[in-house]
N, C-alpha and C positions, 0 to 999 in steps of 0.2 A: 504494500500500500504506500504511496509514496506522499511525500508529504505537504507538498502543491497538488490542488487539480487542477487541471487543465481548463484555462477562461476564467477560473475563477480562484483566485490568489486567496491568502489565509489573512494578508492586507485587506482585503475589499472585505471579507468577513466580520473584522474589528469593523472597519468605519460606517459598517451598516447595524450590527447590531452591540455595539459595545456598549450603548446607555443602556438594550434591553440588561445583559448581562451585571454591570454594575446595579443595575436599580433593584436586581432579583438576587443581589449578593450571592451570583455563581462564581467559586474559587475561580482566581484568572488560571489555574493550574491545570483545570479541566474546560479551558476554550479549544483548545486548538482540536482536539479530540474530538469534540462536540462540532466543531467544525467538520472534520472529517465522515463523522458519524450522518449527520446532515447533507454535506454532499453526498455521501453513497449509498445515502438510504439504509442505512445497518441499523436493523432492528434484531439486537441480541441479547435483549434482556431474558430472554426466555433458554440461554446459554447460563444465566447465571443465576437465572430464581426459578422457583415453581409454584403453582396453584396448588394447593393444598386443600382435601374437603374433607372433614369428619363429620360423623354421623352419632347422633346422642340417644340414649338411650327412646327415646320417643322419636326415632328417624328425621329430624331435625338437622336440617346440614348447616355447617357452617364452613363459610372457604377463607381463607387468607393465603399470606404471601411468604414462603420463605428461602432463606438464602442456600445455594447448592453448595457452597464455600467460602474457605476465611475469608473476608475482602476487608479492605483498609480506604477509609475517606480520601486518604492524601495521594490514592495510586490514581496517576492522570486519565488511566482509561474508564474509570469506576462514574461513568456519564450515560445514560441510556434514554433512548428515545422514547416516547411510547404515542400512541396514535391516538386524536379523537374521534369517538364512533360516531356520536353524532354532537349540531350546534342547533342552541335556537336561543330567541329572545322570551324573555319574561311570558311576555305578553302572548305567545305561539306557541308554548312547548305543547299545552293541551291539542290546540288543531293540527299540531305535527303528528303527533303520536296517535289520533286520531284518522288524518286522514292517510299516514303516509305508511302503505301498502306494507305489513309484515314487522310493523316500528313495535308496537305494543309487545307482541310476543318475543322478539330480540329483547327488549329494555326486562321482561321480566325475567326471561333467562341471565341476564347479567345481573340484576337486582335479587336474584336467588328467587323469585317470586313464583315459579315453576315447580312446583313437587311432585310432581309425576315422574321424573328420571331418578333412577339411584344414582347415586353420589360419583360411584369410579364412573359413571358415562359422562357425567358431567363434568369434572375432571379432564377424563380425557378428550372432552369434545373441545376443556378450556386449553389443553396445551399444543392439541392442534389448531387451536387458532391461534395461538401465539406463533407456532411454527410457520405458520402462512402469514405472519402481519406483514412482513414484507412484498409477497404478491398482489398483497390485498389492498394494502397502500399505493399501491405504484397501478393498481384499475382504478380504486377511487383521485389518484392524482390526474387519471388525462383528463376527468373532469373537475379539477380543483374550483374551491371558491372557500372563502372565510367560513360559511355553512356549509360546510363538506358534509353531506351525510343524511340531509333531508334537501325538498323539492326549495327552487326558491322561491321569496315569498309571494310572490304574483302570481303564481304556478299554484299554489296551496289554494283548495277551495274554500271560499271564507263560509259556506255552509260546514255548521257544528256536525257530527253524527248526533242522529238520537238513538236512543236504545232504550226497551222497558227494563224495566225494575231487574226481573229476571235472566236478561242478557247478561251469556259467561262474558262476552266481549266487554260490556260496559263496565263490570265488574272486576275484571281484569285491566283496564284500562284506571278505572280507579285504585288499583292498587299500586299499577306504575307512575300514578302521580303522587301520591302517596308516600312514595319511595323515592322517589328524584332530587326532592332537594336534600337528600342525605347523600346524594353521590355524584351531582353537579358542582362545577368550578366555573369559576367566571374570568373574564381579562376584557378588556376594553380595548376598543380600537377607536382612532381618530382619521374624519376625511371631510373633506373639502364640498361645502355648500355650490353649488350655482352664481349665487350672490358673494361668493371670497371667504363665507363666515367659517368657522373650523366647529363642528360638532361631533361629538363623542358618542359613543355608541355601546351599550355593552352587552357581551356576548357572553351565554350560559354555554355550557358544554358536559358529558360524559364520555371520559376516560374508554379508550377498549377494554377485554375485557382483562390483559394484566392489572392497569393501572386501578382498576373500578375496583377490584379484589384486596387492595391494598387499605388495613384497615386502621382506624382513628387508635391515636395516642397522644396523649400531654408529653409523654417524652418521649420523639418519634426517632429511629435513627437515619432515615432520607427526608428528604425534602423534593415535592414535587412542585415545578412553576411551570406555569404556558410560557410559551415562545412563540414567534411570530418569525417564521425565516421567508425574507423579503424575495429572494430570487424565485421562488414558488408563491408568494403572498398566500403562504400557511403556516396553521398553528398546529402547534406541538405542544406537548407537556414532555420538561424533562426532569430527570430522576438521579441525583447525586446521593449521597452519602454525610452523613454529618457526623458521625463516631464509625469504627469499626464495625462489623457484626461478624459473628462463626459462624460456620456451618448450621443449618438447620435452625437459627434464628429467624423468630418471625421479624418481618420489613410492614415496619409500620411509617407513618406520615400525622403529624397535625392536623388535620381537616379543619380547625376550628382556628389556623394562624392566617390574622389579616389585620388590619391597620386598627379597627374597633378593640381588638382583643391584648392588641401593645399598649395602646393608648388608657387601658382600662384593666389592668391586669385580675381587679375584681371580678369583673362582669364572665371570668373562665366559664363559670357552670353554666352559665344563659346560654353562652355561644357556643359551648359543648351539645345543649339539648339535642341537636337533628340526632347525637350518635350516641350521647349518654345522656337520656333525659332525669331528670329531677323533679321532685316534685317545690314548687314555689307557689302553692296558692295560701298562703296562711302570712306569706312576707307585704310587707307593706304594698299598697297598693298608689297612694298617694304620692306624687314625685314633690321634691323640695322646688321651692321658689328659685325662680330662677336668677341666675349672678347676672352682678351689672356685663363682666366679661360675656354672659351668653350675648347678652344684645350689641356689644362691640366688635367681639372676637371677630374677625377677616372679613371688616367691611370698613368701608373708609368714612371717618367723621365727618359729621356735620359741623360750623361751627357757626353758632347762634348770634345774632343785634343782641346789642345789651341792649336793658329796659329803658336809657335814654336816647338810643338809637330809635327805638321802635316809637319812642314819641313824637318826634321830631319825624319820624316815615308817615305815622299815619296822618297827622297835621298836610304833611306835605303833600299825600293821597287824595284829602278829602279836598284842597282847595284846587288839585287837579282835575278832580274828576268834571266838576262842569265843563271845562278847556278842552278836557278830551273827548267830550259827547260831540262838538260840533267841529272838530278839526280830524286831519288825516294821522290813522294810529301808526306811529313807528314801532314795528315788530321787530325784533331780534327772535328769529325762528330756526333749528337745525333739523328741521321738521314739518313739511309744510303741507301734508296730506289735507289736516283742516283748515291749517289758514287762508289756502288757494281757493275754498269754497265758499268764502266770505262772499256778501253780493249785498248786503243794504249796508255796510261800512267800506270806506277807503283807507285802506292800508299802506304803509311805506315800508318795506324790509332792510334793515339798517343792518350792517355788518358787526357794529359792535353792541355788547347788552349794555354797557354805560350810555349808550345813546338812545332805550328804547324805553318806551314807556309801557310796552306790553312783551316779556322776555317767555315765552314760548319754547320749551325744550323738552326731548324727548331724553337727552345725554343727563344726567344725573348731575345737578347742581349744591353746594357743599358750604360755599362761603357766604352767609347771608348776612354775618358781619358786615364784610368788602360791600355788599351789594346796597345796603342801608347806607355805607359812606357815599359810594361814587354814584348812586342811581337812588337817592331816596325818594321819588314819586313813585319807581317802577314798579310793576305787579308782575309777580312772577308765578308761575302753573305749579309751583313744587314748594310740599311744606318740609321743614328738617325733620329726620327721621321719620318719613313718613312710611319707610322697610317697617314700621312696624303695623302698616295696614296691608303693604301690600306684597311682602315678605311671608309665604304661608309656615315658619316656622316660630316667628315671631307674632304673629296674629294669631296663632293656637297659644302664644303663650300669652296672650296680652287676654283671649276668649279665655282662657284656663285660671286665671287667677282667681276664680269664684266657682266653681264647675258646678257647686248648689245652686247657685241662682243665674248660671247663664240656661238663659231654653231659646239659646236664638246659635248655637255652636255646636257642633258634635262632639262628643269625648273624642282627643286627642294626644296622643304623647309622642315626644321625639325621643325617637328610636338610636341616635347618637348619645342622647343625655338620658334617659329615661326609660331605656331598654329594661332593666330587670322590675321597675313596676309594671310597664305593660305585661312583661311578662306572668307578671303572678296575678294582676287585671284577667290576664286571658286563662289561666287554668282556673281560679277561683269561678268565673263565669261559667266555662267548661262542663267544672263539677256539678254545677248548679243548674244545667241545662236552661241557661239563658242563652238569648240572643248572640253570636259570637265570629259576626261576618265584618270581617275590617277594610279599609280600602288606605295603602301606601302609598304615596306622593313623596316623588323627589320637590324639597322645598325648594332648590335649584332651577329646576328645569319647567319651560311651557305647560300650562295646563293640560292635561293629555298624554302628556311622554313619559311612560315608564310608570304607568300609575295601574296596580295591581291591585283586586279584588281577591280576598281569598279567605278561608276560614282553619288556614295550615299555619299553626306556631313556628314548622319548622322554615315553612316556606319568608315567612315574614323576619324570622333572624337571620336566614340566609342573604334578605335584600339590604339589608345592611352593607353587606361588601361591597354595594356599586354605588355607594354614595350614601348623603347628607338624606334620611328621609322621616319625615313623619306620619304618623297611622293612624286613622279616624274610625271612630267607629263607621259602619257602613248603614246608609236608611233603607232598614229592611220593609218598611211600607211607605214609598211614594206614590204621591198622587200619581195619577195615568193619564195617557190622551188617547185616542181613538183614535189613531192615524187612518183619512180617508185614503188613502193612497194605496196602503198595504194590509189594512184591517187591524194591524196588530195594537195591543194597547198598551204604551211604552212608557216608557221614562219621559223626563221633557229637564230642562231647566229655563231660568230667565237670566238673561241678560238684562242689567238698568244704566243707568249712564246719569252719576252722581255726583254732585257740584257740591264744594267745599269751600267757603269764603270765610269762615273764621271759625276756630276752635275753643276760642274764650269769647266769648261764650261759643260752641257749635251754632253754626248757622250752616246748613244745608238743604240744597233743593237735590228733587229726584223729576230726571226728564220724565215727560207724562208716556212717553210708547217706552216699550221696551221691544227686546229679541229673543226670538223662541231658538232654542237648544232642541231636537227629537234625536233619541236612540231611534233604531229599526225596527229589533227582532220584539216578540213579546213577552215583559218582563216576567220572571220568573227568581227566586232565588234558588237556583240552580245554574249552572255551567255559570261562575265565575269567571272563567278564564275569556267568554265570548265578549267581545269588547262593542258589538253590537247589539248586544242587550241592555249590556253594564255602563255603556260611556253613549256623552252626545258628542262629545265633539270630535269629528272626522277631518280624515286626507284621502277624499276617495276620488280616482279619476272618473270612477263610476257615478255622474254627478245626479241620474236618477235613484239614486238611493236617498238624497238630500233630499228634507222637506222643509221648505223656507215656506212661510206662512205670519201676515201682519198680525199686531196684538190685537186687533178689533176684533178678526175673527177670532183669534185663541181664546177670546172671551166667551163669543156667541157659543162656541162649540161647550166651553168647560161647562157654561151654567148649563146649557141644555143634557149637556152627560150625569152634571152631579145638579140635579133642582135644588138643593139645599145649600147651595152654594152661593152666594154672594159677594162678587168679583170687590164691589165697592171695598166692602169689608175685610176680604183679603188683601186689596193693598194696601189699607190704614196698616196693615200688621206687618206685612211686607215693608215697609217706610218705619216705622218703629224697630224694625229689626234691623234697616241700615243703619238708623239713629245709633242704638245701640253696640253695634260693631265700631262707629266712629268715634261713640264714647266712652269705651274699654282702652281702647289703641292710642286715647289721649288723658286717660285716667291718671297717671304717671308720667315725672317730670324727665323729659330726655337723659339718656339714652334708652330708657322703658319705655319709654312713650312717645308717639307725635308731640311735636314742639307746636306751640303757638306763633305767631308770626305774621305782622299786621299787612308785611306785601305779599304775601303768601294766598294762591288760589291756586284749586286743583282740580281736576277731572277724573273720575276711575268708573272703572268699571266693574260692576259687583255682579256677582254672581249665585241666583238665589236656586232652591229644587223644596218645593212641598210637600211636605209627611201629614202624611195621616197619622193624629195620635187620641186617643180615646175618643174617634169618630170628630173631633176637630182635625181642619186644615191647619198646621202651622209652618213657617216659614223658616226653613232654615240656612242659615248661609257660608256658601262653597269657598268662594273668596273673593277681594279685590285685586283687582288689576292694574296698575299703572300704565299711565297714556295708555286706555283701548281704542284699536283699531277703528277708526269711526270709519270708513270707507261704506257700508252697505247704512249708516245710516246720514251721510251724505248723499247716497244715491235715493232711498227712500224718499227722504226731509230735504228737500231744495236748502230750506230757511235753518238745518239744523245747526250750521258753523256759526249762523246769526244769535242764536240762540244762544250757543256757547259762550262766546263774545257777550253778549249782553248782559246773560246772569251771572259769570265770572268777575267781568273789568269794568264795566260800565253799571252797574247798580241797577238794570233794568230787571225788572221780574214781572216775565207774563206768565197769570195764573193758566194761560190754555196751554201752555208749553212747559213748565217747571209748576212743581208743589214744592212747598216747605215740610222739610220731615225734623 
């Protein structure tokens, strides 16, 4: 074996992936190896370990991993390849394994989930497939892709299967979900938007079937990481060594080591559950208040007008604002979606915000100090700390602080900070055969991305690994609508579009239309995983699946479905429940709270979904939005950017287009 390959030097191997290697703290001692091993495709772990299956007294198999011989950490060749069987994302694995012809029954033969074979078949059907992973590899390579191993995802029918009660399939299917998040790994990948943006992605994955075999330990002696080798643009999991092992030693791995689990060397037994559960429903269930650091930590400060600044602003506001009702408004805008819509005011777009008298930004503004010295008329669309209305991890804690008397917020805990109360939250509830359907949000990311439904403990400590997220209880009875399009009677949410002019005292209007949100399929608390049952808001090219429909008629329709219903009256509660959200989030003096701030006007967009609770309608709210997309209701509303403009900066309030909540 020589020790260049040909076109591809062991130089070009460093400069492509040496930050993977350093960031996965792989000894430099075993790169070059692993170089090797990589270009030639040498799958030879199955040279140096074996699959192992005992059978217990009740024919009960158990398999793990062990070594054929002494081997030694520091010997350079002691680096082994091993293949993924299949990938999917969070949100797919269900319809993968579902639709994707013979998935089920492989995942449960690997998850031991098959008891019909004795143990030495099984066995030796595991070392013959180790003996062929390199055949097998090198057929699944001519058609490589990130997701090697299922259809991709256009290809995937987005129809669920249904199956009765009694189906071995469905039952079998449930058991390989069941099972999955105790033998999936994740790693992320990053790629390149359309528009320049860089968005990150993350990708679930199982091990073949060496690596799958290979079982949980707090003190492991290999360590297994994904790899990513560029020249094939695939991933791999590779397998070093961390101490010695002898002969006939089992080969075990952390399963439970990842960024949550350093950071928090307590939290071991949570983040053990998938493979050593515990019981935790008797431990507190109540998370501590939260530190001024939660609401600071990796976000950049605001820095506030002092109290003679803001005198001296609003003085200078009020004797402005006649001047600017009948003069042309100089905007400083980096953002001009709604200002371009303006049509009963004339506007000037000034290049500096010391020159505007109306500062418009969608880029996140910081210094409102600075902004009170060199621009004290201006009015600007952004209050300080306002990350804590429209930050969902911060608005769950700002909603949390009373959790007895909020009824306008879901029980929520962050899963970074707060993990082992939800945890003993969820088996105490468990026990009790309550309600115990949750829904995960990355607090990071778009409404929509990466946000899991599911009623699996193990499934929800596992989402931990792929980020910042927090866990809502889920509304097991929402109101429904009668979709006339497809007959189903779904989910819905509202969209409102909600104006913020002072928070000492709160003073806010809510635009009089709003926007309907519809799921597709027909709700059900059941298939979690179907993200058109579960979720409204889509990326579908399929644009007849969309039902866009005005609030006029979503009225007509709702009273005529529910007679007992009284739309009047649901919005009074609706507009009380805004109120309330804005006056949690400014309950609390910065950085726990929204700041006050006399140039300070805002726009968001909130997001409401209605429960049925002891046969009332109540309102409960999803989140706020910073600068929402007004595009569909500038197209709607000719006069909506007028509107804007008026009830914001200019003190105009018409009661046919704004209420005061």
């Amino acid at each position: 074996m020589s020790e260049e390959r040909a076109g591809y030097p062991f130089s070009t191997f460093l400069d492509q992936h040496a930050g993977q290697l350093n960031a996965s703290a792989v000894p430099p001692e075993l790169w070059h190896h692993l170089y090797k091993k990589l270009s030639d495709q040498t799958f030879d772990a199955g040279d140096h370990f074996q699959i192992i299956c005992e059978e217990d007294d009740e024919n009960k198999k158990t398999l793990f991993v062990r070594a054929l011989e002494d081997m030694h950490n520091n010997d350079e060749e002691n680096i082994f390849l091993i293949d993924h069987f299949v990938s999917f994302s969070s949100d797919t694995a269900r319809k993968c394994v579902e639709t994707t012809e013979g998935l089920a029954e492989k995942l449960a033969g690997l998850f031991g989930i098959d008891t019909d074979s004795p143990c030495d078949d099984t066995a030796e059907k595991i070392e013959t497939s180790i003996e062929k992973e390199e055949e097998e590899h090198a057929r699944r390579l001519s058609n490589s892709d990130l997701q090697s191993g299922l259809p991709r995802h256009e290809s995937v029918d987005a129809r669920l299967s249904s199956y009765s009660v009694d189906d071995p399939k469905a039952e079998l299917i449930e058991k390989v979900m069941k099972s999955l998040w105790k033998y999936a790994q994740t790693y992320s990948v990053s790629y390149q938007l359309e528009n320049g943006e860089i968005e990150k992605k993350n990708v679930w994955y199982i091990m073949d079937d060496f690596g799958s075999r290979i079982r949980h330990s707090a003190a492991p002696n290999v360590r297994i990481i994904p790899f990513i080798f560029l020249p094939q643009n695939c991933a791999y999991s590779i397998l070093f060594l961390t101490k010695p092992v002898t002969t006939d030693e089992e080969i075990c791995m952390d399963w439970a080591a990842n960024v949550i689990t350093s950071q928090n060397p307590e939290w071991r037994k949570y983040m053990e559950s998938p493979w050593a559960s515990g019981d935790f429903s008797a431990d507190s269930m109540t998370p501590a208040k939260p530190t001024l650091e939660y609401f600071t930590s990796g976000r950049n400060p605001d820095f506030l007008a002092s109290h003679a600044q803001q005198e001296t602003c609003q003085s200078a506001i009020f004797t402005s604002l006649g001047v600017l009702k009948g003069k042309k408004i100089k905007v400083y805008a980096d953002d001009t979606q709604l200002t371009d819509h303006l049509k009963s005011h004339q506007i000037e777009y000034v290049d500096d915000w010391k020159k505007a008298d109306v500062v418009w930004m969608i880029k996140h503004f910081h210094d409102y100090g600075d902004l009170s010295e060199q621009n004290p008329c201006a009015q600007i669309n952004q209050f300080p700390f306002e990350s804590c209305l429209t930050v969902k991890d911060l608005l769950a804690a700002c909603a949390m602080r009373d959790p007895v008397k909020n009824d306008w917020y879901q029980l929520t805990y962050n899963l970074n900070t707060q993990l082992p109360e939800f945890v003993a939250r969820f088996q105490n509830r468990e026990k009790n055969g309550e309600h115990n359907v949750w829904i995960v949000k990355p607090w990071n990311l778009a409404r929509g991305m990466e946000m899991t439904v599911t009623q699996d403990l193990n499934q929800i400590i596992r989402m931990v690994e792929t980020g910042p997220k927090i866990v809502c209880e889920y509304i097991p009875r929402p109101l429904l609508f009668p979709r006339p399009d497809n007959k189903n009677n779904v989910k819905f949410d509202l969209r409102y579009i909600v104006f913020v002019n002072s928070l000492s005292p709160v003073t806010a209007y809510v635009y009089n239309r709003f926007w309907i949100r519809f799921a597709i399929n027909q709700f059900s608390l059941s298939n979690f995983d179907d993200i058109e049952t579960h979720f409204t808001v889509f990326n579908y090219s399929d644009k007849g699946k969309i039902l866009q429909m005005k609030c006029e008629q979503f009225i007509e329709i709702i009273e005529k479905t529910y007679p007992k219903i009284q739309w009047n009256k649901v919005q009074t509660d609706i507009n009380a429940t805004i109120r309330k959200a804005i006056e949690a989030a400014a309950a609390e003096e910065a950085p726990r709270g929204v700041a006050p701030n006399v140039q300070s006007r805002a726009m968001y967009g909130v997001d409401i979904m209605l429960q049925e609770k002891s046969d009332v309608v109540k309102p409960t709210l999803l989140e706020i939005n910073f600068m929402p997309d007004t595009t569909r209701a500038c197209q709607y509303y000719p006069d909506f950017a007028d509107t804007v403009f008026e009830t914001l900066f200019l003190d105009e309030i018409d009661p046919t287009k704004v209420t005061p909540i």
